[in-house]
C-alpha positions in Angstrom: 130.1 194.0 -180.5 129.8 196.8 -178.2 131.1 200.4 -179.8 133.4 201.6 -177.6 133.9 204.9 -179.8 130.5 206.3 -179.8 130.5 204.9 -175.7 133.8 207.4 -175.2 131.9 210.6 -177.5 128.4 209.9 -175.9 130.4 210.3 -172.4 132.0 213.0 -173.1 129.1 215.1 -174.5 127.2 214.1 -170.9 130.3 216.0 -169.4 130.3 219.0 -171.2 126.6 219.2 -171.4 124.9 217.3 -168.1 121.7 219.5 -167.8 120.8 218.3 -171.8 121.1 214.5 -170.7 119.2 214.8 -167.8 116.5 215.8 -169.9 117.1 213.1 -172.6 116.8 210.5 -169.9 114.1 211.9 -168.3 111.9 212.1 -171.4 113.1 208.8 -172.3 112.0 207.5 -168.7 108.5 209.2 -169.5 108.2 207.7 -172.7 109.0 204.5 -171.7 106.7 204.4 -168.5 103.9 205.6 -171.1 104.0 202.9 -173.4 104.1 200.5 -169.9 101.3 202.0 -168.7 99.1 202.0 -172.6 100.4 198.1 -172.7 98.9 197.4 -168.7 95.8 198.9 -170.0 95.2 196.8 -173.5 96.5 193.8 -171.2 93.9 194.7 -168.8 90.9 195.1 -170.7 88.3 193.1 -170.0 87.2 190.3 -171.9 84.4 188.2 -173.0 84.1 185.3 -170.1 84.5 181.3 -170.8 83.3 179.1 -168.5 84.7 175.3 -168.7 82.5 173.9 -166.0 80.8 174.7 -162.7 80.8 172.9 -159.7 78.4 171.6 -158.2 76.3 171.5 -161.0 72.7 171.7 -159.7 71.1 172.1 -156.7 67.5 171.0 -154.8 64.8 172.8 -155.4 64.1 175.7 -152.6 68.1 176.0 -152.0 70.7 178.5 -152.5 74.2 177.1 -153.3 77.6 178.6 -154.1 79.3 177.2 -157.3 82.7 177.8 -158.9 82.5 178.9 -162.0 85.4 177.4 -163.1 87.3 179.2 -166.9 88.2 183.1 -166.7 85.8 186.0 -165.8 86.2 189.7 -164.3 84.7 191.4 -161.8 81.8 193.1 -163.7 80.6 189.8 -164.9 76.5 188.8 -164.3 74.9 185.6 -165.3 72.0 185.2 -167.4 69.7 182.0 -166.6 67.4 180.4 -168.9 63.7 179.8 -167.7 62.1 180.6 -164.4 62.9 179.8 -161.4 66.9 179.9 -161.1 68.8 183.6 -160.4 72.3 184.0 -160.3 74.8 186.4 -158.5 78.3 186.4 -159.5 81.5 187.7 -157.3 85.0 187.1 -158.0 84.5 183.6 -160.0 81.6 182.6 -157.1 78.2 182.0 -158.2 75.7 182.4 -155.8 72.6 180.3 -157.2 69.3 180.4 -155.6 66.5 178.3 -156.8 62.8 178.9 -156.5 60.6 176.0 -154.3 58.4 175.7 -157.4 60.8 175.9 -159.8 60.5 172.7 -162.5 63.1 170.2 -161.9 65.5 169.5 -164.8 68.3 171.1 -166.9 68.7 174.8 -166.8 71.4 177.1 -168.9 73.2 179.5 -167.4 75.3 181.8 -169.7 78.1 184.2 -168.1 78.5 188.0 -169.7 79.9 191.1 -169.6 80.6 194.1 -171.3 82.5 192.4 -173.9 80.8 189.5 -174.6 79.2 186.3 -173.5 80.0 182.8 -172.5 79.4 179.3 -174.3 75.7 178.1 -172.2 76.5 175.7 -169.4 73.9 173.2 -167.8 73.2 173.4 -164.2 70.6 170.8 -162.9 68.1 171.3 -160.7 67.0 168.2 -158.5 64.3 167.2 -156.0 66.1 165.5 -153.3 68.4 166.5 -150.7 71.8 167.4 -152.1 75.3 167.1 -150.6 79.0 167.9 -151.8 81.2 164.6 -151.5 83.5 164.5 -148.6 87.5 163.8 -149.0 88.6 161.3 -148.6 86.6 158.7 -149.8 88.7 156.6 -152.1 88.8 153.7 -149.9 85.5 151.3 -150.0 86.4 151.2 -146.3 86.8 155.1 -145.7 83.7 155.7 -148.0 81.4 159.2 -147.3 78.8 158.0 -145.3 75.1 159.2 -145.6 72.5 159.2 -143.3 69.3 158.7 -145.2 67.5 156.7 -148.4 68.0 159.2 -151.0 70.4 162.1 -151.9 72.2 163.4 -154.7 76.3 163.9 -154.1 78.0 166.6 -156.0 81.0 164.7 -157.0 84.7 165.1 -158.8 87.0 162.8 -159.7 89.9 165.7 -159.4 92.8 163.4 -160.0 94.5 160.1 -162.0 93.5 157.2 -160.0 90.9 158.6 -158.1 88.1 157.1 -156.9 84.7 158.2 -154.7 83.0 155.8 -152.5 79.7 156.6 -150.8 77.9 154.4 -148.1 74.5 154.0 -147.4 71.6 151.9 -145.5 69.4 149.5 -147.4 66.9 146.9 -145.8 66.4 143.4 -147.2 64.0 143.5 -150.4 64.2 147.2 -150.8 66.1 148.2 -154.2 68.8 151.0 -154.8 69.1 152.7 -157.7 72.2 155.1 -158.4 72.6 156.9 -161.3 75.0 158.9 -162.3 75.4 162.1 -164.6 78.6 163.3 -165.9 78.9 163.2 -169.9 75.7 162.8 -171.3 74.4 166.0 -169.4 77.1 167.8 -168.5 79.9 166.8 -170.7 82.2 165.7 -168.3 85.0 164.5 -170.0 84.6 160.6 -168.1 83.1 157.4 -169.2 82.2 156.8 -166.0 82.1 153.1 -163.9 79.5 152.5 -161.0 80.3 149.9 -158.7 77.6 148.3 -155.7 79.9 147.1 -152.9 79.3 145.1 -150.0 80.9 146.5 -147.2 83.6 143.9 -147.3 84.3 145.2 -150.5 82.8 142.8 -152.7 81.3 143.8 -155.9 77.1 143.0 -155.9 76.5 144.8 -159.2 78.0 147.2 -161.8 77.1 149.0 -165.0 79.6 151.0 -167.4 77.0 152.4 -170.2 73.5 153.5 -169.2 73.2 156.6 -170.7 75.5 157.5 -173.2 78.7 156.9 -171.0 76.9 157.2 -167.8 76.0 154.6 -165.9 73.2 153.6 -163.6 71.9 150.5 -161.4 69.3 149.3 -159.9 70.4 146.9 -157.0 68.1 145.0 -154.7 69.4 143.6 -151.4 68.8 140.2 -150.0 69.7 141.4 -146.4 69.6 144.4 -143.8 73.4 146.5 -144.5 75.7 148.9 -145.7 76.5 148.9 -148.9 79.1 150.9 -151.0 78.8 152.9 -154.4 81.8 153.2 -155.6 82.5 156.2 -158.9 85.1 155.7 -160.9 86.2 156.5 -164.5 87.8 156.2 -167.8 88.9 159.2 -170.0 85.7 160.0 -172.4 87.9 159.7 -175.2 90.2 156.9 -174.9 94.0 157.0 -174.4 96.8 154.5 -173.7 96.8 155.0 -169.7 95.9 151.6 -168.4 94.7 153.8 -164.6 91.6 155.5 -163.3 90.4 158.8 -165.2 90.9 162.4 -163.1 90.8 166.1 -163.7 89.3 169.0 -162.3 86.9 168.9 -165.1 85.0 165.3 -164.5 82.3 166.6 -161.8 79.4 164.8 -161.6 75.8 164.2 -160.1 75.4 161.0 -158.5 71.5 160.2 -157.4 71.4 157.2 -154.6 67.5 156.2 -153.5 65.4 153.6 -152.2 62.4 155.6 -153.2 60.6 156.1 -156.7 62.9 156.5 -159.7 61.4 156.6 -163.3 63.0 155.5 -166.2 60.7 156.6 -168.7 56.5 156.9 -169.3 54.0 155.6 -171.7 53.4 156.7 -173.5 56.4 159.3 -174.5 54.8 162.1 -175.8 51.6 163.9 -174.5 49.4 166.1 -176.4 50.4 170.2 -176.6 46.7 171.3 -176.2 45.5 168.2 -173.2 48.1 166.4 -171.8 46.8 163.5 -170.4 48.2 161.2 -167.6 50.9 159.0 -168.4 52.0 155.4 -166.7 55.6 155.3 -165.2 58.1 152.3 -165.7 60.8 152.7 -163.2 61.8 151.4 -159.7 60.2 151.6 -156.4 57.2 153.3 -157.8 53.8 153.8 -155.6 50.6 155.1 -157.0 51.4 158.5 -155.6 54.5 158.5 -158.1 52.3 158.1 -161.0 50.7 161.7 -160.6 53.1 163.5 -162.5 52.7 167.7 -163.3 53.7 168.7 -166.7 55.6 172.2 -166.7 55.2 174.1 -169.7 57.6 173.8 -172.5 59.5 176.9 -173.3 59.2 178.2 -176.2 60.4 176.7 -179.5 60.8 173.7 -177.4 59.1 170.0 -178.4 59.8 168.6 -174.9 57.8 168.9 -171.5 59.4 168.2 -168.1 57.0 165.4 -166.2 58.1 165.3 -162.0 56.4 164.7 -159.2 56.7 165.2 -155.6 57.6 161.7 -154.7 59.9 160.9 -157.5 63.3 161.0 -157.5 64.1 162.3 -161.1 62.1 164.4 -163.6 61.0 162.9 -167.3 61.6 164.6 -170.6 58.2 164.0 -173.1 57.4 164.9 -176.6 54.9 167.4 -176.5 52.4 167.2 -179.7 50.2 169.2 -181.5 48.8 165.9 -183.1 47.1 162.7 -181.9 49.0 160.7 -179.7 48.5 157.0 -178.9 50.0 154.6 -175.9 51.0 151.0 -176.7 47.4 150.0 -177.7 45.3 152.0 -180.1 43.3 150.9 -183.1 44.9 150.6 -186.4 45.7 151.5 -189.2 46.5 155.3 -187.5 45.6 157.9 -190.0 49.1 160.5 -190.5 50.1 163.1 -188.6 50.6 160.9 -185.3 52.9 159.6 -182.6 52.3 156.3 -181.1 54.4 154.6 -178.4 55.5 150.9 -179.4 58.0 148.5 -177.6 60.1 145.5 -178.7 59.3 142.7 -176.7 62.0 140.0 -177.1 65.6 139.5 -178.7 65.3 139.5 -182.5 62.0 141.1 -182.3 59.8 143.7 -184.4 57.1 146.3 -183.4 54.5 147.0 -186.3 52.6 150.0 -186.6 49.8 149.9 -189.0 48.9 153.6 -190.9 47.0 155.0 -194.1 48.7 156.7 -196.8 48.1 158.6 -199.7 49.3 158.7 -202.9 52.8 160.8 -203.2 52.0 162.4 -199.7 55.2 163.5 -198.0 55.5 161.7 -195.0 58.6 161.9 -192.0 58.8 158.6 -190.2 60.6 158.9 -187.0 61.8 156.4 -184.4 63.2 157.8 -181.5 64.4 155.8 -178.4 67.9 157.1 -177.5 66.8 160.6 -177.4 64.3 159.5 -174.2 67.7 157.5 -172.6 66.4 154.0 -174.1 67.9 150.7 -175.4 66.8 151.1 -179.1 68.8 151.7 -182.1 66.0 151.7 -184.5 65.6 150.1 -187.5 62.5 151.4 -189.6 61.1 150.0 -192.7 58.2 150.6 -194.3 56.0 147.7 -195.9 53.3 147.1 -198.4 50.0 145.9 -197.6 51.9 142.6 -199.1 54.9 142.7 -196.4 57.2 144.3 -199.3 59.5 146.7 -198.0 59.3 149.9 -199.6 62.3 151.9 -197.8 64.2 151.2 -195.2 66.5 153.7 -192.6 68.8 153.1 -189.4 70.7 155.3 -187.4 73.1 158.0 -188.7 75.3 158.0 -185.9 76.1 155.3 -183.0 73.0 155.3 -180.1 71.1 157.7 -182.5 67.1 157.6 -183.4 66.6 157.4 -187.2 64.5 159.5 -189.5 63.2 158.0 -192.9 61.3 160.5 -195.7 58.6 158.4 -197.5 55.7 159.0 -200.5 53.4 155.9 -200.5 53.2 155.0 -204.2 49.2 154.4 -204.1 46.5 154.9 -201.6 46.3 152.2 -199.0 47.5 150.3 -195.8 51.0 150.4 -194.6 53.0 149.3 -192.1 56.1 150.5 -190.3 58.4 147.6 -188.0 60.6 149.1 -185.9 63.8 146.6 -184.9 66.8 147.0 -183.2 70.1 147.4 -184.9 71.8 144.9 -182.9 68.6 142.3 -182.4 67.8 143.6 -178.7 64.7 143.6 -176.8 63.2 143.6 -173.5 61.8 146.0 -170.4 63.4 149.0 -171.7 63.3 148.7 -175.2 60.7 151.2 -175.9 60.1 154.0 -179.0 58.3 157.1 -179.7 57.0 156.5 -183.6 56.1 159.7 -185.5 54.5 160.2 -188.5 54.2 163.3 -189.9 52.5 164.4 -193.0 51.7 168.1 -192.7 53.8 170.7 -194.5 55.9 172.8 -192.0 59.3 174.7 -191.6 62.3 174.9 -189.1 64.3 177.9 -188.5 68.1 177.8 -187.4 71.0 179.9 -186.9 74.7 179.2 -187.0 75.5 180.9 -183.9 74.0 181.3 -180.8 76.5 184.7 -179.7 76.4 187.8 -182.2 78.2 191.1 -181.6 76.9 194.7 -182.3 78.6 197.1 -183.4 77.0 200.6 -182.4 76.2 202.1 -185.9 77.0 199.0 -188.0 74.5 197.1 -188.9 74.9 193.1 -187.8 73.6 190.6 -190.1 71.8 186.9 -188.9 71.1 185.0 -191.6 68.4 182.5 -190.8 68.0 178.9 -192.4 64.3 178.1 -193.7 64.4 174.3 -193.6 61.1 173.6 -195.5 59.4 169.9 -194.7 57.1 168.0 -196.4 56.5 170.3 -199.9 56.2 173.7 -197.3 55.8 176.7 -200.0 54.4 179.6 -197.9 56.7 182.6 -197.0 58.0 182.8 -193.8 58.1 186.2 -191.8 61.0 186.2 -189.6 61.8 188.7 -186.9 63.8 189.1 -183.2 61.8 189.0 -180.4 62.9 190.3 -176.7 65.6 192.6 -178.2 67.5 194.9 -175.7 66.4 198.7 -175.6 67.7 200.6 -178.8 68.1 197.7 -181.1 66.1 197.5 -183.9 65.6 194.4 -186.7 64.2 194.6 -189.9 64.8 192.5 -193.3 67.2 192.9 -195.7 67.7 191.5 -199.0 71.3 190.0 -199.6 73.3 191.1 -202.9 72.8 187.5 -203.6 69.1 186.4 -202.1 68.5 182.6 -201.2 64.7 181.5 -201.2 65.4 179.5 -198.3 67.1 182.1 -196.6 65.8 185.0 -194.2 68.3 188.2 -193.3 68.0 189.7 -190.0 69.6 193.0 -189.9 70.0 194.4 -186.1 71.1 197.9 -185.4 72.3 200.3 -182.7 73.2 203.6 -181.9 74.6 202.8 -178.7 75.7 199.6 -177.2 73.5 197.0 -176.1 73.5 193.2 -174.5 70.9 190.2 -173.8 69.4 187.9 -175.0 66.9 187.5 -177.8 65.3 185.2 -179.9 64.1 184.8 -183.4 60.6 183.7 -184.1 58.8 182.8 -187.8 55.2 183.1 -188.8 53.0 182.5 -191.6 50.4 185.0 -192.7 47.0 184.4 -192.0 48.2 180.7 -189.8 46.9 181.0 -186.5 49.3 178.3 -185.5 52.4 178.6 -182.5 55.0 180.5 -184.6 58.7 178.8 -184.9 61.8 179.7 -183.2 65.0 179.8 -184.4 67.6 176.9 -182.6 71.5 176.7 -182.7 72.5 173.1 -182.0 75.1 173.6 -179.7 78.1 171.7 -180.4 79.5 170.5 -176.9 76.2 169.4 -176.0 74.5 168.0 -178.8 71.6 169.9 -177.5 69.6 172.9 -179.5 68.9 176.4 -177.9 66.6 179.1 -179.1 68.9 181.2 -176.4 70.7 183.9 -178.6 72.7 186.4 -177.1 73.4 189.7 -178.8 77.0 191.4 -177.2 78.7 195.4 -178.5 81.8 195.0 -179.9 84.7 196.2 -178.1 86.2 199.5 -180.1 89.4 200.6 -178.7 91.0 203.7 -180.0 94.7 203.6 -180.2 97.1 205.1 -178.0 98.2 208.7 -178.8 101.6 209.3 -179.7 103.4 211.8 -177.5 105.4 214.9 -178.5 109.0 214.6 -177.9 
């Protein structure tokens, strides 16, 4: 209820005394328009970016592409790229990527930043064929994007419900396509994608739903001189109750088409760190000049190599080993630490690897398969020299590899059969068996982003996992640090043997990124780096990022 009363008094004051309320309003105009402008600038102040996805996501080797950087960003953002090779300018939500001729094919990281803070890491591929960005519109099998060539790989997004992307191409009699598509499993897409091989009449020759992970791939040979259609379509990643194809702006993809060598993996899967030796490809269209394969250097803290060569179509992902490592034929029983390469013939089937053990040594049996993009859910069990099994493991989670901890209970001959959990075998059921017996450590981290507050000091504690009875102490420290910061130990109120502090300070503020590294005293041994598994991707970094803290002083309060 409006009071009428004071309305009448208040009006008559302004009458007697208008100069006074003037004033009054002015200051209260002032006032307000102050606390408008202090609220525009806390609005205003910049924040850490977050990038949802970029698009494309990769480029050739040797090319410069623009990308969206799709997720929120400000003007004085940069962007930080993992490895050599790839350099990034950013403008306005643009990113201007440029990749080196010579740069290794495969998955790169790029992380947004600014002044504030950093972004989650986001893949971007880099690919050795000719690459192009899908043409609209291409829904129709009959409408498709037509491509003038053998191989390519098409930058894709199913933008919309119900869409779907059709792509023609030229294949003679005998020859065999293969198109395979990444979405999910690298770049977390949210699709379970469908690939389709269409005649140009529209009839379906050949499809595949699952390949790797939710994204699928074929290999299709023809049996006459034509056109034929792929045709990408999708399903939501995580189910729902729509019964009609899968859109957003999120589900961009990569989608390889080639008559020409593709790998699917080599033999065997894991080279030595010290003398990598030349491996034998299984794939599609392969030549003897696809064969020779150059190994670029593993970054550090990583256990993989990237394998490519200048005829093939796709790079390969290898274990890289600082122990013996055998192909499908070696002479048993192996003698612990080793990795051997085995494969499961037939349906039903087992692969047995034959090894010595010692009394109570610690020993970490692994079988991986699905890690490498393979059919096999392993199965391990260990056996007596009888055939009595002594411990047995499977995988912890759907299309995972399996990892079994084992003491023999007396020196002698063992053997390890590796099955699959749902009876499978055949071309591509193939396996990576390790067996390690040396004591060793891992390092982790809970996060992969830490802020730095300029005199305060910022503490990263740092996980020792110790394997195999490891006792020794482990000297832990940051490595690549920006300019100012400084690291040291500290000693927790509460200390944890397995447990390392990091304290980093500043006096002013800093940003980059850094990494954390372990050693032994007195082992002349690579040292160990620190990973994050990063959630989204399932994938570990060693990629931290150290970012000031924003420290805004509040507004002061005017005088009336």
């Amino acid at each position: 209820m409006t009071n009428h009363r004071g309305t009448e008094a208040q009006r008559k004051e302004t009458q007697r005394k208008p100069e006074k309320s003037v004033l009054k309003n002015c200051s209260s105009l002032f006032l307000l328009s102050s606390l408008c402008l202090c609220v525009s600038v806390v609005s205003s102040r910049a924040a850490p970016p977050a990038i949802t996805y970029l698009y494309p996501a990769g480029a050739q080797r040797g090319t410069t592409v623009e990308v969206t950087a799709a997720g929120t960003s400000d003007a004085s953002t940069k962007v930080w790229a993992s490895g050599m090779g790839v350099s990034v300018e950013s403008a306005k939500g643009k990113w201007k990527v440029t990749v080196a001729k010579d740069a290794a094919p495969g998955t790169y990281w790029l992380r947004a930043h600014n002044a504030e803070g950093a972004s989650g890491l986001r893949p971007f591929v880099v690919g050795t064929l000719p690459e192009v960005t899908e043409k609209e519109p291409n829904d129709d099998f009959r409408k498709p994007h037509v491509l003038d060539g053998p191989s390519f790989t098409i930058n894709g997004k199913l933008e919309k419900g119900g869409d779907a992307d059709c792509f023609a191409i030229r294949v003679k009699k005998g020859q065999t396509l293969v198109a395979s598509l990444e979405a999910n499993d690298t770049l977390r897409s949210p699709m379970d994608g469908m690939l389709q091989i269409l005649s140009a009449d529209g009839f379906v020759l050949e499809e595949n739903n699952d390949f790797h992970g939710l994204d699928p791939q074929v290999a299709f040979t023809a049996k006459k001189d034509g056109t034929y259609i792929a045709r990408v379509y999708a399903f939501p990643s995580q189910p729902d109750a729509s019964v009609r194809y899968f859109g957003s702006d999120a589900c961009v993809y990569r989608l390889t088409l080639t008559t020409g060598p593709f790998a699917d993996f080599a033999v065997p899967l894991a080279v030595s760190a010290n003398d990598p030796r030349p491996v034998e490809l299984r794939g599609w269209n392969l030549t003897p000049d696809s064969h020779k394969v150059t190994f670029a250097a593993a970054a550090p803290g990583d256990a993989f190599v990237t394998a490519f060569g200048a005829g093939l179509a796709n790079p390969l992902r290898l274990r890289s080993e600082p122990h013996p490592v055998h192909g499908p034929k070696f002479a048993a029983p192996l003698k612990p630490p080793f990795s051997a390469t085995g494969h499961i013939d037939a349906p039903k089937g087992e692969a047995l690897v034959a090894f010595e053990g010692k009394k109570g040594q610690a020993l970490t049996v692994q079988a991986e398969s699905r890690s490498f993009g393979l059919a096999v859910n392993p199965v391990v069990r260990v056996l007596d020299k009888g055939g009595k099994q002594l411990a047995r493991a499977e995988p912890a989670k759907l299309n995972g590899d399996t990892l079994l901890q084992f003491a023999p209970p007396a020196d002698g001959t063992y053997t390890v059969a590796v099955a699959d959990l749902y009876a499978g075998g055949g071309p591509r059921h193939a396996f990576l068996l390790r067996v390690l017996s040396e004591p060793d450590y891992e390092l982790s981290v809970a996060a992969d982003r830490f802020a730095l507050t300029p005199g305060k000091p910022t503490l990263i504690p740092v996980k020792v996992d110790r394997l195999r009875g490891f006792k020794a102490d482990v000297e832990v420290t940051a490595e690549g640090l920006p300019e100012g910061v400084k690291a040291e130990v500290t000693k927790p109120a509460k200390p944890d043997p397995n447990t390392v502090t990091l304290s980093l300070t500043a006096d002013e503020a800093a940003s980059g990124p850094f990494r954390i590294v372990g050693r032994v005293k007195g082992d002349k041994g690579p040292p160990r780096t620190a990973r994050f598994l990063v959630p989204d991707f399932d994938e570990a970094t060693t990629d931290l990022w150290l970012a000031p803290t924003a420290q805004e002083a509040p507004p002061k309060k005017k005088k009336r």
